[in-house]
C-alpha positions in Angstrom: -114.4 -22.1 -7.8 -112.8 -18.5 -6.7 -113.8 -19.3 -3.2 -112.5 -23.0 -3.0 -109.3 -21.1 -4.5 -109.1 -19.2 -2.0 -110.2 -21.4 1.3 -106.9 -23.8 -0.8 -104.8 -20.3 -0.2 -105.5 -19.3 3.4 -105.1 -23.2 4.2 -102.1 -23.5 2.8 -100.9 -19.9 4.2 -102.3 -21.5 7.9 -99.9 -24.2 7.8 -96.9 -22.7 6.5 -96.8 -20.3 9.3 -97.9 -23.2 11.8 -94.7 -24.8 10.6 -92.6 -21.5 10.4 -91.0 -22.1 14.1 -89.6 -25.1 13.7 -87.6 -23.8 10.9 -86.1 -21.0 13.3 -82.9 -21.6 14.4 -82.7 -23.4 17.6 -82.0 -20.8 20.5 -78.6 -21.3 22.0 -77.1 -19.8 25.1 -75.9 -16.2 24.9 -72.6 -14.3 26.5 -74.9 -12.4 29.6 -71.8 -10.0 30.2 -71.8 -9.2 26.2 -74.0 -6.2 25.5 -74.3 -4.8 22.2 -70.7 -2.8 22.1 -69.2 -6.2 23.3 -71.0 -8.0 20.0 -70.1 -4.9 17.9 -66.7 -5.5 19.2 -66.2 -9.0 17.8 -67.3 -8.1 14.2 -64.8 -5.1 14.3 -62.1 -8.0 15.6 -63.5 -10.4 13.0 -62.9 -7.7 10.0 -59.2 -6.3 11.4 -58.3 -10.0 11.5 -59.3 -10.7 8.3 -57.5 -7.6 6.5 -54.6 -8.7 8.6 -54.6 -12.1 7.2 -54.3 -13.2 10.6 -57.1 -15.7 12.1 -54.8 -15.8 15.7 -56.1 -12.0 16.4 -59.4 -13.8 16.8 -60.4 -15.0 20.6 -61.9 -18.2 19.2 -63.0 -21.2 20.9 -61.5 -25.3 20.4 -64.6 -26.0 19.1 -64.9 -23.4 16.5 -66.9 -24.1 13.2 -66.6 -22.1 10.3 -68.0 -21.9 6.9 -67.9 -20.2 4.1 -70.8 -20.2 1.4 -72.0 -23.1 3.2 -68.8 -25.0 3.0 -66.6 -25.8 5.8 -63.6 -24.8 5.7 -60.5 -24.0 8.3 -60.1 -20.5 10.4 -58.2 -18.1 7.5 -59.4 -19.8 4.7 -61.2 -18.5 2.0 -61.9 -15.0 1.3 -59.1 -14.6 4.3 -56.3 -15.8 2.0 -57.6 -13.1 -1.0 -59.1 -9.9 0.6 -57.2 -6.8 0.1 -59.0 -4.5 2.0 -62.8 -3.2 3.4 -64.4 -0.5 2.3 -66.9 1.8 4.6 -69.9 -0.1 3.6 -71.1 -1.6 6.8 -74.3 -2.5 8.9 -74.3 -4.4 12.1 -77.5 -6.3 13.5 -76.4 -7.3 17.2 -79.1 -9.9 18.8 -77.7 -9.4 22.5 -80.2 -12.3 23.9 -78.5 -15.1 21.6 -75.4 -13.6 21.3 -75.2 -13.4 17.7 -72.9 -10.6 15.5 -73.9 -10.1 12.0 -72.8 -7.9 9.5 -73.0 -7.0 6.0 -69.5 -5.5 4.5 -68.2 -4.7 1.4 -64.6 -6.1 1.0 -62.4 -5.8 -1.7 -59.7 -8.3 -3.7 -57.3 -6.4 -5.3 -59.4 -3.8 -5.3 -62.5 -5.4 -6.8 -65.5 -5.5 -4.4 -67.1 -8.8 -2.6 -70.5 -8.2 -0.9 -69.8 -10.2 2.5 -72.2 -11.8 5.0 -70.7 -12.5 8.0 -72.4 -14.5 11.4 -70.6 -14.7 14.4 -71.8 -16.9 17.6 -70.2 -15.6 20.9 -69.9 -17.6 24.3 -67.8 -16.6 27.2 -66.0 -14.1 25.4 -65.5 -16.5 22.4 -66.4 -17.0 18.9 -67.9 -20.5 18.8 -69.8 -20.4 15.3 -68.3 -18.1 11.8 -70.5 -18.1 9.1 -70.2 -16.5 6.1 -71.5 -15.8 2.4 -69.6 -13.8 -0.3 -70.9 -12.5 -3.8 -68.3 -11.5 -6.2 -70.1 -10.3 -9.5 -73.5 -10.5 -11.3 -73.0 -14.2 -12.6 -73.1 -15.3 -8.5 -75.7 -12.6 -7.7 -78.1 -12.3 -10.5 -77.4 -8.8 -9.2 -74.9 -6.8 -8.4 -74.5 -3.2 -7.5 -71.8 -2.8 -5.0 -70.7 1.3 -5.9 -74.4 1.9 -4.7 -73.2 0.9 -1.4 -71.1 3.5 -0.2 -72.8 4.0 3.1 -75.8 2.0 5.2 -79.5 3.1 3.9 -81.3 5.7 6.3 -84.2 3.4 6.0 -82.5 0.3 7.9 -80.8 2.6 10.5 -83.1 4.6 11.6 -83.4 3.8 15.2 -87.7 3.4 16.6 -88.8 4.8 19.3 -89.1 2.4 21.9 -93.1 2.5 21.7 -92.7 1.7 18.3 -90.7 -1.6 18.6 -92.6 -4.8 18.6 -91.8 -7.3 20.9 -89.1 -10.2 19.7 -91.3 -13.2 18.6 -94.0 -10.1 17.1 -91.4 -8.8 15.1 -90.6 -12.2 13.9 -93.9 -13.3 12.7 -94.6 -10.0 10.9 -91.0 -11.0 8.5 -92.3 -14.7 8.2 -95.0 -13.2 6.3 -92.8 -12.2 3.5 -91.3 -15.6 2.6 -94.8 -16.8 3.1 -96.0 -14.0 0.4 -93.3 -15.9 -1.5 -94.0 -19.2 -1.4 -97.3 -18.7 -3.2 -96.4 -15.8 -5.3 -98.2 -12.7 -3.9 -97.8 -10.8 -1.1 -101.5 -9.5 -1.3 -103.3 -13.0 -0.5 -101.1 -13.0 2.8 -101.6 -9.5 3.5 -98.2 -8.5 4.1 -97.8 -5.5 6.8 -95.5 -3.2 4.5 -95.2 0.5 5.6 -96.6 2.9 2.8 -93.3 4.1 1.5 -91.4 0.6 2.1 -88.9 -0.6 -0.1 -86.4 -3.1 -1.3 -82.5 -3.5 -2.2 -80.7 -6.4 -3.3 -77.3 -6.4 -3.9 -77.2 -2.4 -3.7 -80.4 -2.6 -6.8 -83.5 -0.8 -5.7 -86.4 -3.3 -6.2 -89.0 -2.5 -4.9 -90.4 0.8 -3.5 -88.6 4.3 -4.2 -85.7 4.2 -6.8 -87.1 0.8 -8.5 -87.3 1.0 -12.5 -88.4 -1.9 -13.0 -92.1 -2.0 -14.4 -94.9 -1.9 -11.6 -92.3 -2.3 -8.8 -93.2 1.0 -6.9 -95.4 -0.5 -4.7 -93.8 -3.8 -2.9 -97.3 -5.4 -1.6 -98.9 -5.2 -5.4 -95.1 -5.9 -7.3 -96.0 -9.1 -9.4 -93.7 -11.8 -7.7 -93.3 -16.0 -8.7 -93.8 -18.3 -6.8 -91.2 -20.0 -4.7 -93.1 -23.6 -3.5 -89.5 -24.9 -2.6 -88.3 -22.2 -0.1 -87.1 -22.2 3.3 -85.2 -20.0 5.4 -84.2 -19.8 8.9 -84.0 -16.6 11.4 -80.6 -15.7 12.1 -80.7 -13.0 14.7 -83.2 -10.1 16.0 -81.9 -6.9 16.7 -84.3 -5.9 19.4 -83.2 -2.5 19.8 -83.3 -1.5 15.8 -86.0 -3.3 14.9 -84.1 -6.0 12.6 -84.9 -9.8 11.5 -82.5 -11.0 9.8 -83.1 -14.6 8.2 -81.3 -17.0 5.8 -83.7 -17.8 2.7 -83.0 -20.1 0.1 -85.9 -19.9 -2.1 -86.0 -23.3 -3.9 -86.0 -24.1 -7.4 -88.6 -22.2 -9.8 -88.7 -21.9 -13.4 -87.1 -18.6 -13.4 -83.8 -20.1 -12.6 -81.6 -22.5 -14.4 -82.6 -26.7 -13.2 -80.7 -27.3 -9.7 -80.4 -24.0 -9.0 -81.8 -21.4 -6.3 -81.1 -18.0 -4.8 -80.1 -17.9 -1.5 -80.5 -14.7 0.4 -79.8 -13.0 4.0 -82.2 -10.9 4.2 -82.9 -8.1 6.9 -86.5 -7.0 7.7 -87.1 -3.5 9.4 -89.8 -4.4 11.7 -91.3 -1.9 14.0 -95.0 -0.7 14.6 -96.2 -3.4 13.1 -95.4 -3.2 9.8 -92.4 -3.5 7.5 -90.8 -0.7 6.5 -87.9 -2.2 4.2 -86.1 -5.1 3.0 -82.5 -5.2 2.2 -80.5 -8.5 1.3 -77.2 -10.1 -0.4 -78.1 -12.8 -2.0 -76.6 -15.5 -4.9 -77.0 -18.2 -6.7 -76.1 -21.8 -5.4 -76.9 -25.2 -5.3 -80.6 -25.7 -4.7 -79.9 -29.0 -3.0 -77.3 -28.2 -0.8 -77.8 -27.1 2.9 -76.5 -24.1 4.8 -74.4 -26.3 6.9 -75.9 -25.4 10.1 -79.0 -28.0 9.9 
């Protein structure tokens, strides 16, 4: 029975990877003449517009799309119309071959923080595609920490050495491993690749790895986890030179969460010598029916 179990686990492990790709975002044509100070560029432009409550600052193109916690909604919409300020929280993941911009900023309304996503899609010098996700307390996030983020973690920073860093579609299928680890509850059966001392934060909580107080969370691989049958997720961008996959999950309906709800997280993977060394998302709660609104 333990062995049928198991062939049932490695089967179904087989074919969720086999189907992995074509949940990847599609590739789309990338800016050749933007490197990765040109992409850093735009996010900087992105945020100064946005504190400036003023979308024209923005080199955008007539066939801009924009959402905003998978809504659409117009150019200075949104958290634009609210935000008072940013504070120095702030990571960038720059995936030069697509020409993709992320970041992950904390901004303020009248002085309270909002933990913001942000995906920008540049093309001739042009943002083409905004996409972003804001978290504004616990009720959104099931967690919230945001004075624990004063400054990006050492962990996610840290810059490989060049013979350390796998190659793009490697580093990839090392981070599909963890929402397959997720989908049947146990990171063990798949064998994820974690580094010895990796760890987790979500919404600035430690938890997994070093700083976690929750009960048998030190070690991410072993950390009792649920099962998530319903989720999905699509990568968002690879930051070649750091090492970074950063994907869209929404992890479905379980019976942890309230009926038509889910969790829907970007989450970054540090990804270099074949193993991952730490996880770090913003994440909340939303519709578990409802798209991205970038299928």
């Amino acid at each position: 029975m333990h062995c049928r179990k198991s062939v049932a686990v490695s089967l179904a492990l087989l074919l969720f990877l086999s189907l992995a790709p074509a949940l990847r975002a599609a590739p789309k044509a990338a800016d050749a003449n933007c490197d990765r100070e040109c992409l850093r560029g735009f996010i900087t432009k992105y945020l100064d517009a946005m504190r400036a409550h003023n979308p024209g600052l923005l080199p955008t193109s007539a066939e801009l799309k924009v959402t905003e916690d998978s809504e659409p909604i117009q150019l200075g919409q949104g958290l634009w119309k609210s935000v008072s300020g940013m504070r120095p929280y702030r990571r960038d993941i720059l995936d030069v071959a697509r020409g993709i911009a992320a970041a992950k900023v904390v901004a303020e309304e009248a002085d309270d923080p909002v933990l913001l996503t942000v995906r920008l899609k540049v093309a001739g010098r042009k943002i083409t595609e905004i996409e972003t996700m804001t978290v504004r307390n616990q009720k959104e996030g099931a967690l919230f920490k945001p004075d624990a983020l004063r400054e990006p973690s050492p962990g996610m920073s840290v810059v490989p050495a060049r013979a350390q860093l796998n190659p793009r579609e490697e580093m990839i299928k090392i981070a599909e491993i963890y929402p397959a680890g997720l989908k049947i509850g146990s990171f063990i059966k798949v064998d994820a690749p974690f580094a010895p001392e990796a760890y987790r934060i979500e919404n600035g909580f430690a938890t997994a790895g070093l700083g976690c107080t929750r009960p048998q969370c030190e070690n991410i691989k072993t950390q009792p986890i649920i099962e998530h049958p319903g989720i999905s997720y699509r990568v968002v961008a690879v930051d070649e030179d750091l090492g970074i996959v950063l994907m869209r999950l929404n992890f479905g309906e379980t019976k942890q969460y309230e009926p038509g709800r889910a969790l829907v997280a970007w989450e970054e993977f540090k990804v270099y010598g074949g193993q991952i060394q730490a996880v770090e998302a913003f994440m909340r709660y939303m519709p578990s029916s409802k798209g991205s609104g970038w299928e």
